[in-house]
C-alpha positions in Angstrom: -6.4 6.0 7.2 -10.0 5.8 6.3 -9.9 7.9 3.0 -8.2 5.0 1.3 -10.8 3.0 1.6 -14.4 3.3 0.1 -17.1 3.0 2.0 -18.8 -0.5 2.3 -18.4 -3.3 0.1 -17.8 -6.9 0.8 -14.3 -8.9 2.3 -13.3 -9.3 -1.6 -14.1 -5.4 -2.4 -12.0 -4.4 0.7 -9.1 -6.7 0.2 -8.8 -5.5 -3.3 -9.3 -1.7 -2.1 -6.3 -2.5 0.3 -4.2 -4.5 -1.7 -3.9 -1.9 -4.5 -3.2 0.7 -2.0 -0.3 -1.1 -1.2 0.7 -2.4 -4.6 0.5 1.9 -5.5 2.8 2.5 -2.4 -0.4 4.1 -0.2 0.5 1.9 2.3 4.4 1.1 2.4 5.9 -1.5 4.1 6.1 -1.6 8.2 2.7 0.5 8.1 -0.1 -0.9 10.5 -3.5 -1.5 9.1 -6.1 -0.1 11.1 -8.0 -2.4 13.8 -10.4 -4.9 12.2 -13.2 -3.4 14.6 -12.2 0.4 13.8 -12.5 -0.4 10.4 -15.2 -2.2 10.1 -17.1 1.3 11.6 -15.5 3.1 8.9 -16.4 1.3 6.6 -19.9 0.9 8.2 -19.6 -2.8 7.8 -19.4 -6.4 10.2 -16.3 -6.9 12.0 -16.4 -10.5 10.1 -16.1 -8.5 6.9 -13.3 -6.7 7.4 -11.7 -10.3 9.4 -12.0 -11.6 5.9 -10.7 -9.3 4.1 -7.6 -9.3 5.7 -7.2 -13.2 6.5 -7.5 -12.8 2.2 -4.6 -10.1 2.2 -2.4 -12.4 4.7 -2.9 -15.4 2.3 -1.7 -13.2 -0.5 1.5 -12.5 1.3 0.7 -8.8 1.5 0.2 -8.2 5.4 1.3 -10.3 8.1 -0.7 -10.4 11.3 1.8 -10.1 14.7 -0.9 -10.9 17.9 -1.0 -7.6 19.8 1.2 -5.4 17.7 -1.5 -5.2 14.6 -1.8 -6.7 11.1 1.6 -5.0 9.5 1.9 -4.4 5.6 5.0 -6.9 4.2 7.6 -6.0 2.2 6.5 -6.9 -1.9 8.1 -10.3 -2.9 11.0 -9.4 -5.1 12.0 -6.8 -2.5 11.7 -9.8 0.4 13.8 -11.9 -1.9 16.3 -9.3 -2.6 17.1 -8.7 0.9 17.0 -12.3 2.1 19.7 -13.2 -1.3 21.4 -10.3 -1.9 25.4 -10.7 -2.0 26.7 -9.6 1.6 29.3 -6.7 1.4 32.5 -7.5 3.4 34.4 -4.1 4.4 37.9 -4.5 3.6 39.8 -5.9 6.7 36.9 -7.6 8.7 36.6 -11.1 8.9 33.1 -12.7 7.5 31.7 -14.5 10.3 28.2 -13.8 8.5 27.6 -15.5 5.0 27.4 -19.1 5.8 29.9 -19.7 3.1 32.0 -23.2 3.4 36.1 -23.4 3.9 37.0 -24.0 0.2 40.0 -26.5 1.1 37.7 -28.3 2.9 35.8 -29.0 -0.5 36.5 -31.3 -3.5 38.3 -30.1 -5.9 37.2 -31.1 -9.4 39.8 -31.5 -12.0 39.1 -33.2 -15.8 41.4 -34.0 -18.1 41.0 -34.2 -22.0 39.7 -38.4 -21.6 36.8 -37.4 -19.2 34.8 -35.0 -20.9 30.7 -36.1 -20.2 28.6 -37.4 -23.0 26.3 -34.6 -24.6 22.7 -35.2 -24.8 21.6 -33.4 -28.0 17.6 -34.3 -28.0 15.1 -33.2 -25.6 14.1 -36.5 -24.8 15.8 -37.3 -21.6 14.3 -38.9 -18.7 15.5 -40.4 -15.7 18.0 -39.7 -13.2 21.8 -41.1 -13.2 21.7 -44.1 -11.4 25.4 -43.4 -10.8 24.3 -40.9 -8.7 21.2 -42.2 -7.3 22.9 -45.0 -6.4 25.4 -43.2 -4.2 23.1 -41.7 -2.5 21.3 -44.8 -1.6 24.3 -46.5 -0.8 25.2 -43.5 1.5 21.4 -43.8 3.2 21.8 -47.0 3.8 25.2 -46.8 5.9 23.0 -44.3 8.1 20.0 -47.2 8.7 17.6 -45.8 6.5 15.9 -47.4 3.7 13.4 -45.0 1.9 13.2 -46.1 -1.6 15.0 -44.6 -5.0 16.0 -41.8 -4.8 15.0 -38.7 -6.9 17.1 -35.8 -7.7 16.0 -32.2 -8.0 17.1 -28.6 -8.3 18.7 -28.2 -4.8 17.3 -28.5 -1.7 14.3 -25.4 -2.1 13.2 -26.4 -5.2 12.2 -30.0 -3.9 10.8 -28.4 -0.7 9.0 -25.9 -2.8 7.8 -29.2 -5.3 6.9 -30.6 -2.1 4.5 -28.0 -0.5 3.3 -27.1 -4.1 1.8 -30.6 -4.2 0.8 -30.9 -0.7 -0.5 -27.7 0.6 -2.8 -25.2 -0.5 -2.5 -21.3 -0.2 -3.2 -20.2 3.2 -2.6 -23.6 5.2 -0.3 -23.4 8.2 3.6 -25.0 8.2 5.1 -25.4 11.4 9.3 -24.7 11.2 12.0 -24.6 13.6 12.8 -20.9 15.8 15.5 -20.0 15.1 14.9 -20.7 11.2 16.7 -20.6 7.7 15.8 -17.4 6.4 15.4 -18.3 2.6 12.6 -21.3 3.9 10.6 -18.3 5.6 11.1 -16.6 1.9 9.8 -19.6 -0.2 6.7 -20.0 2.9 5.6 -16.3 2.0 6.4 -16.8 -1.9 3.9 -20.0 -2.1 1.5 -18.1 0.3 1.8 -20.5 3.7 1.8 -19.1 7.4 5.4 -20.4 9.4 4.3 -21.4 12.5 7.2 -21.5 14.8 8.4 -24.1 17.0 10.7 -24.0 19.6 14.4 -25.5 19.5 15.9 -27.0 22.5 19.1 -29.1 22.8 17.4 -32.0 21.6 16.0 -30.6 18.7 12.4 -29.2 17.7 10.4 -29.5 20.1 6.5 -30.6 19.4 3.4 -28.3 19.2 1.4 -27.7 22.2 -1.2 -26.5 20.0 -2.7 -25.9 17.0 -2.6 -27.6 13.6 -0.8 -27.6 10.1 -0.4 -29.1 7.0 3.4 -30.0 7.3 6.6 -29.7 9.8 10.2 -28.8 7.9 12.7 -30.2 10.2 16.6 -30.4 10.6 17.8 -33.7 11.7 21.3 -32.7 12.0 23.7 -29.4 12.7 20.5 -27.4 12.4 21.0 -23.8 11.1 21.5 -21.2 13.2 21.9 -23.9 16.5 23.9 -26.8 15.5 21.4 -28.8 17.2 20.7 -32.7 16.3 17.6 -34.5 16.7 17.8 -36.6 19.9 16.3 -40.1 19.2 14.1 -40.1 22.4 13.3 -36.4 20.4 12.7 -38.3 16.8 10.7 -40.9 18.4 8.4 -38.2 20.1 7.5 -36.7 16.6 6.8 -40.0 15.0 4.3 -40.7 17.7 2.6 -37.2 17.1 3.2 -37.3 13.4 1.1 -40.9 13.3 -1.8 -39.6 15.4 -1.6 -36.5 12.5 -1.3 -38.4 9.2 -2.6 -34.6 7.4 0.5 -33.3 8.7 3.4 -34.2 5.8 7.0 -33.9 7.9 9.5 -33.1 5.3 13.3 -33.5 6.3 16.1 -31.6 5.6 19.3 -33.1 5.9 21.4 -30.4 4.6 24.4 -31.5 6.7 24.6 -34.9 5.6 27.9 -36.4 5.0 29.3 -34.1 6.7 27.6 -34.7 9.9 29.3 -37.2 13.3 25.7 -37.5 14.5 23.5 -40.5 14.2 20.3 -39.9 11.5 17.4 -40.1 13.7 13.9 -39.5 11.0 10.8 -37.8 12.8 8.7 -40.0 10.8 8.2 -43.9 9.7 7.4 -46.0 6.7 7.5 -43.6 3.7 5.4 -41.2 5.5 7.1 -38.0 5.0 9.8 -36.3 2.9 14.2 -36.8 3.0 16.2 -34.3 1.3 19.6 -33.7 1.0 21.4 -31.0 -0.9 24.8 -31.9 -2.1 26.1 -28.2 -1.6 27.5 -28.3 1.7 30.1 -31.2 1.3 30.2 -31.1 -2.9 29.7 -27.3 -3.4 27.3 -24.5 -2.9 27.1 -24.1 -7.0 26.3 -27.6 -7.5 22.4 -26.7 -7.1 21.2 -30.7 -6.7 19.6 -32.3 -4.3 18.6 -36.1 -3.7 14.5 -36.5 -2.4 13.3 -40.4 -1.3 10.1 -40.5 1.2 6.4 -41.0 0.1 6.3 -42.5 -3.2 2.9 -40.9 -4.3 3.8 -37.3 -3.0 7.3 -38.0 -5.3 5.2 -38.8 -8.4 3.4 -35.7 -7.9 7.0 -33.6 -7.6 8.1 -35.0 -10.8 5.1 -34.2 -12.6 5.8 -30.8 -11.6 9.2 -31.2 -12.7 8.5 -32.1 -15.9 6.2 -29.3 -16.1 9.0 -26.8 -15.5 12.6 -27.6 -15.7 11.8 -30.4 -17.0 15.2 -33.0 -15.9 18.4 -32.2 -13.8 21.2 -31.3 -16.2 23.2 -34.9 -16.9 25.9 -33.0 -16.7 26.2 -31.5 -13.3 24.8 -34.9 -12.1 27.9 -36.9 -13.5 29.5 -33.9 -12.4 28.7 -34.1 -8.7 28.6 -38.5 -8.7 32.1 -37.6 -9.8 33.2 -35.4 -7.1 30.9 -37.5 -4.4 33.1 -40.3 -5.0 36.3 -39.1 -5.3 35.7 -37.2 -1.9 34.8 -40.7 -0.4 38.1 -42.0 -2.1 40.0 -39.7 -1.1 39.0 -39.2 2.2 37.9 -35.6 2.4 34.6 -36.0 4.0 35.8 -37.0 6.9 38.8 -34.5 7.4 36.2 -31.5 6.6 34.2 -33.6 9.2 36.7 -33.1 11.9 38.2 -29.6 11.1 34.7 -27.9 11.4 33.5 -30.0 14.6 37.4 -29.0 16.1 36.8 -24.8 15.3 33.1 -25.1 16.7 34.3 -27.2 19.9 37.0 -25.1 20.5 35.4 -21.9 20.6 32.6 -23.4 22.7 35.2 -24.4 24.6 36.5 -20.5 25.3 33.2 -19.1 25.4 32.0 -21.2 28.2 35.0 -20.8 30.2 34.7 -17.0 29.7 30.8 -16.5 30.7 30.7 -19.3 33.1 27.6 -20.7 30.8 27.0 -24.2 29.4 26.3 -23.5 25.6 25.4 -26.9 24.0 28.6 -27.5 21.4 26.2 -28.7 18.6 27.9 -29.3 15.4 27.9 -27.5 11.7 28.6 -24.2 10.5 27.1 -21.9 12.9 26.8 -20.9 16.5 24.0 -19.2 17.9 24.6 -16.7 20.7 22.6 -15.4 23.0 23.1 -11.3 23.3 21.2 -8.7 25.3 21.0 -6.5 22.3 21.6 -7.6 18.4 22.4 -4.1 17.2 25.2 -3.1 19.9 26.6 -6.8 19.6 26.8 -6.7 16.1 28.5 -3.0 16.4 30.9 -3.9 18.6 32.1 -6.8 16.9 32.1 -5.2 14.0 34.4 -2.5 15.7 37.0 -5.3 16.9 37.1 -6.4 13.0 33.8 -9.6 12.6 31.3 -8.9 10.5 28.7 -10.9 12.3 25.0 -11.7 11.8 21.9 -10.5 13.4 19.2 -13.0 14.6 15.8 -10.8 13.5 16.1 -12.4 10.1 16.1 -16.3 11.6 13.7 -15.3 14.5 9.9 -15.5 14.4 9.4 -15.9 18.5 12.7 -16.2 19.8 15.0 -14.0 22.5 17.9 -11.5 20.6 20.8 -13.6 19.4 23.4 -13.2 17.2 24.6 -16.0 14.3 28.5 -16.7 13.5 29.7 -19.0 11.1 33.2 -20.7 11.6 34.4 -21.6 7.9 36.2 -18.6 7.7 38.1 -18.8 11.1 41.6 -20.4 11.4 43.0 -21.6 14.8 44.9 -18.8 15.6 42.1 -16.2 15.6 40.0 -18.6 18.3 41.1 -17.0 21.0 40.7 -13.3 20.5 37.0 -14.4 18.9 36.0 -15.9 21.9 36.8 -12.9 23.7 35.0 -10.7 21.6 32.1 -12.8 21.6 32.0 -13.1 25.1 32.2 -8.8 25.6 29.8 -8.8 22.5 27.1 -10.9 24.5 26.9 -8.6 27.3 26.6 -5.5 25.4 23.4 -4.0 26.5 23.6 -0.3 24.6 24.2 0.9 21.3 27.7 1.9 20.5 28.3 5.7 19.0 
């Protein structure tokens, strides 16, 4: 590998060197840079050179450093964004235990007639969020015991996280986030050029750092994706101890189960001293991009200054749009029955699973399960040989042991049974099916 370097030259000169190398396809994605110490006699330069160089290279999201294994070229962003967004095939026959997509009768249905057509801004002077909609979602907070102020609404539940870190955090910085973890949040880390430093889940929810330090903490109060786990509040209470002895650290909350959720809300942090989101998509719909932000009041000035900057305002629209469906849900009922026919799928397969394997997995609540396999690739095969299309863990893992994510809002009753089977055969699968 040393002829694609030139000889000498300082950290900025190498970095470059190697970063167009890679931008030319030299060096292709999965390829190992050589040793910092190897290198740096190559190049007939200090070790703290080359050390430099590629610490420069990592905070451009071009390599990724992986402890004993090397300093690994990434995959360029669009490519990384491609693959973590790109439209999952489903072979004809197989049921989709894989997209994370919602039951769509468990949704609200929206339905105007020719009276309720939404008022059309036609100036480019809007400002301000509905307080229709603001309003509900106070309302909502308070019912779960938490006053945090107004809230603000933004572009889905990324777009405020990515307002949030884009204000907070500077290029390079550390962000500690849940293992198992949400594979788009690991895309927008390595798109705004921060290092995911993983953290543990248990049964209680993330557990707290042992070590080290960062500039922020993205955590899942409730249903967390891929576990279903909830945030204890002996677990809650832990972090806002360690959060107040860290006030650099911002904790930033995403409640992306919300309504939809049986658990208690139990914040990681006090006062106004971190960030609360929650995305309407799960219990409104997954194309109603909107999302509701209260927390730190100077952190949310920043956010809409860069809103402003950008998009500028939330469409009216969809926010009337969603206020309307919000509430008629809550007239009608819906939340809770979409409430109580996920959590009855989830325990009743927990239910079979555990009496198959003689285990105790933790019935959690949301969307998903996370199983525990010897080996992703033969459980995924042989699942997808009894008709599941199931998903791998590598993409939610940074740390973790092999596991396998389902998601339930494609099962009905009557398929429990055989799907508990299969997951239980599909656990113990240790080889690679032909």
């Amino acid at each position: 590998m040393t002829s694609l370097y030139a000889k000498g030259g300082g950290a900025v000169q190498i970095a470059e060197q190697i970063a167009a190398r890679i931008k030319d396809g030299g060096l292709r994605p999965g390829e190992l840079l050589p040793p910092v110490r190897q290198l740096a006699v190559d190049l007939e330069v200090n070790p703290n050179t080359v050390a430099s160089a590629y610490a420069r290279l990592r905070d451009a999201g071009l390599v990724a450093t992986r402890g004993r294994a090397g300093t690994v070229v990434l995959e360029p962003p669009l490519a990384a964004v491609s693959a973590a967004y790109m439209p999952r095939q489903v072979p004809a026959g197989m049921c989709d235990l894989a997209s994370g997509n919602l039951d769509a009768a468990l949704l609200p249905a929206l339905a105007l007639g020719a009276a309720e057509v939404f008022p059309q801004q036609n100036g480019y002077d809007i400002s301000g969020d509905l307080p229709v909609l603001t309003g509900l979602g106070r309302e909502w907070l308070g019912q779960q015991g938490v006053t945090l102020g107004e809230p603000a609404v933004f572009s889905g539940a990324l777009d405020a996280m990515e307002k949030a870190l884009r204000c907070h955090m500077q290029p390079g910085a550390a962000v500690w986030v849940e293992d198992p973890c949400w594979p788009p949040l690991l895309t927008l880390l390595r798109h705004l050029r921060l290092r995911p430093l993983p953290l543990a889940m248990d049964e209680q929810g993330c557990r707290l750092p042992e070590n080290g330090a960062a500039g922020a903490v993205i955590l899942t109060p409730r249903a967390h994706n891929p576990t279903g786990a909830s945030l204890s509040a002996q677990r809650a209470q832990q972090w806002r101890r360690f959060l107040s002895e860290n006030p650099q650290c911002l904790a930033i909350v995403d409640d992306f189960w919300g309504p939809l959720s049986q658990q208690p809300l139990h914040l990681p942090f006090d006062g106004d001293r971190g960030l609360y989101v929650l995305s309407l998509s799960k219990f409104l719909s997954p194309d109603l991009r909107i999302a509701l932000a209260c927390g730190n009041p100077t952190l949310l000035q920043a956010m809409r200054a860069d809103q402003y900057i950008s998009e500028r305002w939330v469409s009216h629209i969809l926010q009337q749009i969603a206020a309307r469906l919000w509430g008629k849900a809550l007239q009608e009922g819906q939340l809770q029955r979409a409430q109580q026919a996920y959590q009855a799928r989830r325990d009743e397969l927990v239910r079979r699973l555990n009496a198959l394997n003689h285990t105790a997995l933790a019935v959690g609540e949301g969307l998903h399960l996370w199983l525990p396999v010897r080996s992703e690739t033969a459980a995924a095969q042989l699942m997808a040989q009894r008709g599941w299309l199931v998903q791998g863990g590598e993409p939610f893992r940074l740390k973790g042991d092999p596991a396998i994510r389902i998601s339930l809002a494609n099962v009905v009753p009557a398929q429990l049974a055989p799907l508990a089977q299969d997951l239980a055969d599909a656990m113990r699968a240790s080889a690679a099916i032909n």
